[in-house]
N, C-alpha and C positions, 0 to 999 in steps of 0.2 A: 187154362189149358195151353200148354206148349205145342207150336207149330215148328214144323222143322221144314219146308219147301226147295228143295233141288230146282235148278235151271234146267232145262231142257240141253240132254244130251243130243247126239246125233251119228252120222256115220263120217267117219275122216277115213282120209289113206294114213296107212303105214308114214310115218314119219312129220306128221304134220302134228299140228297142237289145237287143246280143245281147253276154254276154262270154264269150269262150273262153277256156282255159286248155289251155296245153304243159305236162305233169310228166318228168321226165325223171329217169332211174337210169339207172347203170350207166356214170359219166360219168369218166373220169380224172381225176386232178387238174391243173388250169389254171384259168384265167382266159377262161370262154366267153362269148361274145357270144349274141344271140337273136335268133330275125327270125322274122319273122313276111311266108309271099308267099301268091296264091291266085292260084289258073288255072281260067279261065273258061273255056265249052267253047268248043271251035275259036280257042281264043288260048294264048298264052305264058303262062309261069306267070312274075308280074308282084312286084316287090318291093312289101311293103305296110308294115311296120314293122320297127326293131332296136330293139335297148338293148342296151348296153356291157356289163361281165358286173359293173362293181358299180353302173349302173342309173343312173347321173350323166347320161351322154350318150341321147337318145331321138333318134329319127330317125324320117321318114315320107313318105309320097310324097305327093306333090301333091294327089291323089285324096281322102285321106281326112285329109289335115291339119284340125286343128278340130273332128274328127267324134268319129276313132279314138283310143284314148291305150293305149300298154302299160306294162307295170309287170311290178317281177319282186319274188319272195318268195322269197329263199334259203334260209332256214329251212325250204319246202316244197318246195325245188327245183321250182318252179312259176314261169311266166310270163303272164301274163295280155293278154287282147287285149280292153278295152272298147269295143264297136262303137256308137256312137250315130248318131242322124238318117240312117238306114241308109237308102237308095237303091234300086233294080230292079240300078241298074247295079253294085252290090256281090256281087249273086250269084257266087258261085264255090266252089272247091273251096279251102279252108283248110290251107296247110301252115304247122309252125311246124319252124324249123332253127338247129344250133347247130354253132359253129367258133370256135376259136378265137381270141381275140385281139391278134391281131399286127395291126404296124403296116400293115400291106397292106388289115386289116379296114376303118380308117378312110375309105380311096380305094376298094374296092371293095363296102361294105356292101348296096348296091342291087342287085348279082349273086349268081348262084347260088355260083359259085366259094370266096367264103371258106368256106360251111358245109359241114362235113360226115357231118353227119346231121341227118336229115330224119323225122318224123313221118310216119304213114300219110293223113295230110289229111281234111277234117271237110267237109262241106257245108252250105254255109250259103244257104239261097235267100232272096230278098225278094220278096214281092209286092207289086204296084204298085196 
């Protein structure tokens, strides 16, 4: 059974930085991908980071390009989410997921779809 376990979010001010980390056991063996989405109340839960499963390719969405940077630690079966010049509008519920990677991963990394499993999600608030 795959575990996917989130760090413990917290509350920052507007412009400071927060980094979260996914540990994950209990994983088959393959070639997993990582992402990193968060859902804000009364919204979709929104793609916010990937990286490839050996860490070459990084991807991010618009929102937090420049800001956010992730990275993955094999060795600790850990991936990490460096959240910097953090925002009001970053608040949200922090999921990190992992699936697969097949060539579908590449066209569809920004959807829920390729992963599957999912962390219980961290909350991360900013204050303005």
């Amino acid at each position: 059974q795959v575990r996917l376990v989130e760090s413990e979010g917290g509350l920052v001010q507007a412009g400071n930085s927060l980094k979260l980390s996914c540990s994950a056991s209990g994983r088959p063996y393959g070639r997993y991908a990582t992402a990193w989405f968060r859902q804000a109340p009364g919204k979709e839960r929104e793609f916010v980071s990937a990286v490839t499963w050996n860490g070459l390719r990084k991807y991010y969405a618009d929102s937090v390009k420049g800001r956010f940077a992730i990275s993955r630690d094999d060795d600790k079966n850990t991936v990490y989410l460096q959240m910097n010049s953090l925002k009001f509008e970053d608040t949200a519920v922090y999921y990190c997921a992992e699936g697969l990677e097949t060539p579908d991963f590449f066209v569809y990394y920004r959807q829920k779809d390729p992963y599957d499993f999912w962390g219980q999600g961290t909350q991360v608030t900013v204050s303005s």
